[in-house]
C-alpha positions in Angstrom: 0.0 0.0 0.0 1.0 3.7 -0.6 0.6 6.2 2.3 0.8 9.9 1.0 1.1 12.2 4.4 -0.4 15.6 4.1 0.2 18.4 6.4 -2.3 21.6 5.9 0.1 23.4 4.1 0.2 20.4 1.5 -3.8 20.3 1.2 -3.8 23.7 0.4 -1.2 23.0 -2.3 -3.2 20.2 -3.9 -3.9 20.6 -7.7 -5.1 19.2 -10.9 -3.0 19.2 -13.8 -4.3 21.4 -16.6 -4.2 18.6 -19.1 -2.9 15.2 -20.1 0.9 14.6 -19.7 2.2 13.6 -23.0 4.9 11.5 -21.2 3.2 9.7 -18.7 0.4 8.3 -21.4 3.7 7.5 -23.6 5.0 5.2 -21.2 2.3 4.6 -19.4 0.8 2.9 -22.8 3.7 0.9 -23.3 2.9 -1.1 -20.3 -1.0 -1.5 -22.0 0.3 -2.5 -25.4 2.1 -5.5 -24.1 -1.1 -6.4 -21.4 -3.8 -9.1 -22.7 -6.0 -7.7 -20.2 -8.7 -5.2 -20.9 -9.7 -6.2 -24.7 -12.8 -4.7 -24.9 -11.2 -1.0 -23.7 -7.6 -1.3 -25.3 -8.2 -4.3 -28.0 -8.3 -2.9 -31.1 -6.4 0.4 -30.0 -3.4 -2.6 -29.4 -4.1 -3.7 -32.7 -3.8 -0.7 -34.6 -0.7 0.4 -32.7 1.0 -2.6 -33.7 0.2 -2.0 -37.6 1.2 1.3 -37.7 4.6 0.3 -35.2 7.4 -0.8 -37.2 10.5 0.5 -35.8 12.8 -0.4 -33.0 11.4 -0.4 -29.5 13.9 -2.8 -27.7 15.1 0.1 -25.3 12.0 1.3 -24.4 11.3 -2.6 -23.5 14.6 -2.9 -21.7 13.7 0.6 -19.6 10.0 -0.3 -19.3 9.7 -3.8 -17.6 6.1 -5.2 -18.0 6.2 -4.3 -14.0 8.1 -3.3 -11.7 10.2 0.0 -11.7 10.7 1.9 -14.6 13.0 5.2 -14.7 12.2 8.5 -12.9 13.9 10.3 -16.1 11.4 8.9 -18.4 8.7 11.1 -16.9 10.2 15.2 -16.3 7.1 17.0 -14.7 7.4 19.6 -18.5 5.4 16.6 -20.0 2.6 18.1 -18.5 3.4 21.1 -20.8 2.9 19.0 -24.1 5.2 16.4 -25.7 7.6 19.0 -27.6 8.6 20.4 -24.2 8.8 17.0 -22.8 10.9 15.8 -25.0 13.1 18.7 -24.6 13.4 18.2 -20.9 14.2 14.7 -21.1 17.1 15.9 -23.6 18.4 17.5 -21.2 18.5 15.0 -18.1 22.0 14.8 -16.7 23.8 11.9 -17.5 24.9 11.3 -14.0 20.9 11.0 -13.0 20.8 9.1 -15.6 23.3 6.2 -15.0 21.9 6.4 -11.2 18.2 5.5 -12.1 19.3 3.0 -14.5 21.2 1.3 -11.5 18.1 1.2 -9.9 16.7 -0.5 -12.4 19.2 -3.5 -12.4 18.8 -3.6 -8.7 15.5 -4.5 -7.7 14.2 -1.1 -6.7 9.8 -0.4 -6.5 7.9 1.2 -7.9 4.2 2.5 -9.0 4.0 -0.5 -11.2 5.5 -3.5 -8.6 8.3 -4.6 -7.4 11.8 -3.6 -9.3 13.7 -5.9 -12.1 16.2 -7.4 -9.5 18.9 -8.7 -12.2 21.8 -7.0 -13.4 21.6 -5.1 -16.6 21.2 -6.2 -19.5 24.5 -5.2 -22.1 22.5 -2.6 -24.4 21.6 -0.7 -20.9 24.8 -1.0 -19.4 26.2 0.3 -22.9 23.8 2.8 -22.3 24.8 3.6 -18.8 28.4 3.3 -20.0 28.0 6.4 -22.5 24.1 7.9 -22.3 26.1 11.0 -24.9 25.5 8.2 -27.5 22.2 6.2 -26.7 20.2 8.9 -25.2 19.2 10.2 -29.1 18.4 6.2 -29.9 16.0 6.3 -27.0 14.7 9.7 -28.0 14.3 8.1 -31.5 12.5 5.3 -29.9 10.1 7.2 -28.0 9.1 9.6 -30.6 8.3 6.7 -33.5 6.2 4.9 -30.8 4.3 7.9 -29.3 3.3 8.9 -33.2 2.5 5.3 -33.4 0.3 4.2 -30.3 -0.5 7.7 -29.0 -0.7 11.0 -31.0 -3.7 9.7 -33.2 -5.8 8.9 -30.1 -4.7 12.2 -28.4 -8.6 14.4 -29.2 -10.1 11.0 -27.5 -7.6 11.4 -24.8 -8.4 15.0 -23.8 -11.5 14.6 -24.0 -11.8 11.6 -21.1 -9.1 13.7 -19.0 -11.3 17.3 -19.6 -14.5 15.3 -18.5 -12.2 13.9 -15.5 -11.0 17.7 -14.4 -14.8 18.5 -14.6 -15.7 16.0 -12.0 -12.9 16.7 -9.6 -13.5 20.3 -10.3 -17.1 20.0 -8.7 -15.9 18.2 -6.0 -13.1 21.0 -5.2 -16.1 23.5 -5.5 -18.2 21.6 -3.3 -15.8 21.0 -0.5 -12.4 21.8 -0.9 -9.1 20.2 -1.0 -11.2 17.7 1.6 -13.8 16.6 -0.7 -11.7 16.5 -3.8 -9.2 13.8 -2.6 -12.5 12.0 -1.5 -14.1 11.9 -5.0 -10.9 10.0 -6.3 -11.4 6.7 -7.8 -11.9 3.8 -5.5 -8.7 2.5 -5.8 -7.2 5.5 -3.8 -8.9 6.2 -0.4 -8.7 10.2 1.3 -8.3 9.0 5.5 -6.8 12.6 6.7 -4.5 13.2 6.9 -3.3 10.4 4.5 -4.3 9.5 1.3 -4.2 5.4 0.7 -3.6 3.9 -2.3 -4.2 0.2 -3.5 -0.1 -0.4 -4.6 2.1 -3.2 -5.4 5.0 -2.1 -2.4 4.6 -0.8 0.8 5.7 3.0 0.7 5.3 6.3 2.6 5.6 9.1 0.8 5.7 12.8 2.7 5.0 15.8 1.2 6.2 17.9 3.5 4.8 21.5 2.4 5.7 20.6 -1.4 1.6 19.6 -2.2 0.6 17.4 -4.7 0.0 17.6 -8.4 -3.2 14.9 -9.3 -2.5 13.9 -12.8 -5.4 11.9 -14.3 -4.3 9.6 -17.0 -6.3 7.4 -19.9 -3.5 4.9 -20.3 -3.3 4.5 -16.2 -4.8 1.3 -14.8 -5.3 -0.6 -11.6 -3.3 1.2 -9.4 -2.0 4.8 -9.1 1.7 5.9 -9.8 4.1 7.9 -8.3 7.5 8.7 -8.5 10.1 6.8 -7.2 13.2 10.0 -5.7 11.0 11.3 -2.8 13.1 14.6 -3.8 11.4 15.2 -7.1 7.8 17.0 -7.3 5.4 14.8 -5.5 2.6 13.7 -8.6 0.4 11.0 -8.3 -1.0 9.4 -11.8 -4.2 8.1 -11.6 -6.8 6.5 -13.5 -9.5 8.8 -15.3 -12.4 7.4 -14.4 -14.1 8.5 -17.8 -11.5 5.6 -19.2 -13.1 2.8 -17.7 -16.2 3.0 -20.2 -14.5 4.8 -23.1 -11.9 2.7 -25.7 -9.7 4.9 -27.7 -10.9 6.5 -30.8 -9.4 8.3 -33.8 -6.4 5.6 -35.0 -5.9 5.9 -38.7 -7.1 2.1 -39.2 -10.3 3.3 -37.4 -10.7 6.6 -38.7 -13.2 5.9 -41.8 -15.5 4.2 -39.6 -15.4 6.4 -36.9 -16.2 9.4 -39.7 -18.9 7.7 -41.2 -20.5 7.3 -37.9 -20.2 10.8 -37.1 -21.1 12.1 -40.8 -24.5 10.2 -39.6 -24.2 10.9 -36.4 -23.9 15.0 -37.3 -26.7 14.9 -39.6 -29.3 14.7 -36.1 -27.5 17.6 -34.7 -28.5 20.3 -37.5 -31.2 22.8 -35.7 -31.1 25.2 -32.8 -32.3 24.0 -30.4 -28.6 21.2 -30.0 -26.7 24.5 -30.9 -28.3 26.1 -27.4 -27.8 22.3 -25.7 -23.9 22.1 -26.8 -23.4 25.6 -25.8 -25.2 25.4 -22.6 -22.6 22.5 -21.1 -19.8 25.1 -21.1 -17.4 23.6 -18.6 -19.9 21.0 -17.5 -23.2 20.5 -16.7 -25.2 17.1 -15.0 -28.1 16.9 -17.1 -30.3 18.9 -14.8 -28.1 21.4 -15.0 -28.4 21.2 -19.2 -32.2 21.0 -19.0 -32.1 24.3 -17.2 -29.6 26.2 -18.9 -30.9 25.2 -22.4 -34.7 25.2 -21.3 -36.0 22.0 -22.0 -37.3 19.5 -20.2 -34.8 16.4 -18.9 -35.9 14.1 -21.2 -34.8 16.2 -24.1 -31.4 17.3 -22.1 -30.9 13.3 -21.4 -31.8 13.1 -25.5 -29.5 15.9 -27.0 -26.4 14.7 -24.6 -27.1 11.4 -25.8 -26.7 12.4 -29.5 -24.1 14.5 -29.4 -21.6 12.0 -27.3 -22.1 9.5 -30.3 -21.0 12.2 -32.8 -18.1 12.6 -30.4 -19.0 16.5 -29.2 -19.7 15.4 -25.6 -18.2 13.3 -22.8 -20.3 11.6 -20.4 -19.1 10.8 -16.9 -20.8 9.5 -14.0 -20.7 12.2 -10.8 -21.9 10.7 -7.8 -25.7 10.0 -8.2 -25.6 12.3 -11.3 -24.0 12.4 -14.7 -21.3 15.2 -15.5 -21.3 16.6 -19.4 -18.2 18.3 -21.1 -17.8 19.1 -24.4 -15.0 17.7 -26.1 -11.8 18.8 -28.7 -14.1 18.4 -30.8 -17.2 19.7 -29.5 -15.3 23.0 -28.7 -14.0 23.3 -32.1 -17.6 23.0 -33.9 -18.4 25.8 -31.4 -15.7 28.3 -32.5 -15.9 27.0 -35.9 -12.5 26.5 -36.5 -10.4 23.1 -36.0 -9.6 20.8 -33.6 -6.8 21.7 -31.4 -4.1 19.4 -31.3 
């Protein structure tokens, strides 16, 4: 079990990350793509990845064990900022961290995935760790062919589950503070002030000490929560978006001409004004009484219109205590400005 110890100074410093971190779904996917588990979520996404993934990934396997501890390095907190600047950032890790954390990782150290490797090196690492000047653009390499591969095409889909996830946490933060929004986390993490438990595969204590806590929902997450292994670096805890757990990824390239035909069909019910005033009336979310009220009509046609416009992909539905919570997506918000889907 994990233990995260909180001091008033650290609840007031609790926060949501803004969006998702481009890093920790990278490697965070990696672990999915090699997991049987979960076909009906991550089947066909696994297929797809694996058609459009032809190039060399036999670092990233060495660095990424199926469990166990994987490499601090692999995820600097600029991935939060987008994958350009975390890429950047992990450019510009210092060797000597480097070499340490791959030590770690030929010596049995834990983790937010399990217990660590326990074996010596294997010779491509230990090259690695003999002269990271020279590998660390291979790995780079690697990362950036896979991410284009098994993550960028999904990435719309995967905003959209973690928006619909900062909604609901959002609400409980409004409702009840720091307090109520570390009770509101999935069940798989449990707020006892002052400590937060999670369900983990070691047991750890982690203290924040003053330094708060950044909450980073993830798509790719499962199970269990993450969080760093150096108790020095920012304290993050990677969790599962709940919105996830009933939402596969959409928007491969193998999938894409089916997905557009159903939303070509799907669009073609949304043409009137009274949807426009429905879509608009979600704004940063809305529980369908809410959307009834705001758009004037009755909950029925509120339940009707959100039900339409999530099948064209405009709206995310996620379940809020006895209510559902409705966001508009990417793509929903880019139909509302009339211009293109940010990326």
């Amino acid at each position: 079990m994990l233990r995260i110890h909180f001091t008033g100074v650290d609840l007031a410093r609790v926060r949501m990350a803004g969006r998702p971190d481009a890093l920790w779904e990278t490697i965070l996917s990696f672990h999915r793509l090699r997991d049987r588990r979960d076909v009906r979520l991550f089947g066909e996404w696994r297929t797809e990845s694996r058609i459009r993934l032809n190039s060399e990934t036999r670092t990233l396997g060495m660095l990424i064990p199926s469990k166990g501890y994987f490499p601090d390095f692999l995820t600097p907190v600029e991935g939060q900022y987008g994958w350009d600047v975390g890429l950047d950032a992990l450019r510009g890790i210092r060797p000597e961290r480097i070499r340490r954390e791959l030590e770690l990782l030929g010596g049995g150290a834990g983790s937010g995935a399990g217990s660590g490797a326990g074996a010596a090196l294997p010779p491509r690492l230990r090259e690695f760790m003999d002269d990271t000047a020279k590998h660390l653009p291979r790995l780079l390499g690697e990362l950036r062919a896979y991410h284009r591969a098994a993550v960028e095409p999904y990435w719309t889909h995967i905003q959209a589950q973690i928006e619909a996830e900062r909604a609901a946490r959002g609400r409980a933060l409004l409702d009840g503070g720091a307090d109520e929004l570390l009770a509101s986390l999935p069940p798989m993490l449990r707020w006892r002030a002052p400590v937060l438990e999670c369900d983990y595969p070691v047991d750890r204590d982690v203290r924040l000490r003053g330094r708060g806590l950044l909450l980073q929902p993830s798509f790719f997450c499962r199970r269990t929560a993450v969080t760093l292994y150096d108790p020095q670096l920012p304290p993050v805890l990677v969790y599962p978006a709940a919105a996830q757990l009933a939402s596969a990824p959409a928007g491969g390239e193998a999938a894409r001409p089916t997905l557009e035909e159903q939303r070509v069909r799907t669009l073609g019910k949304l043409v009137g004004h009274t949807r426009s005033v429905v879509l608009r009336a979600i704004g940063d979310g809305a529980t369908t009484s809410e959307l009834a009220r705001r758009a004037g009509v009755s909950l029925a046609s509120a339940s009707q219109h959100a039900c339409v416009m999530r099948e064209a992909g405009l709206v995310t539905t996620l379940r809020h205590g006895n209510a559902v919570l409705h966001t508009v997506t990417p793509l929903g918000a880019a139909l509302l400005k009339g211009g293109a889907v940010a990326s």
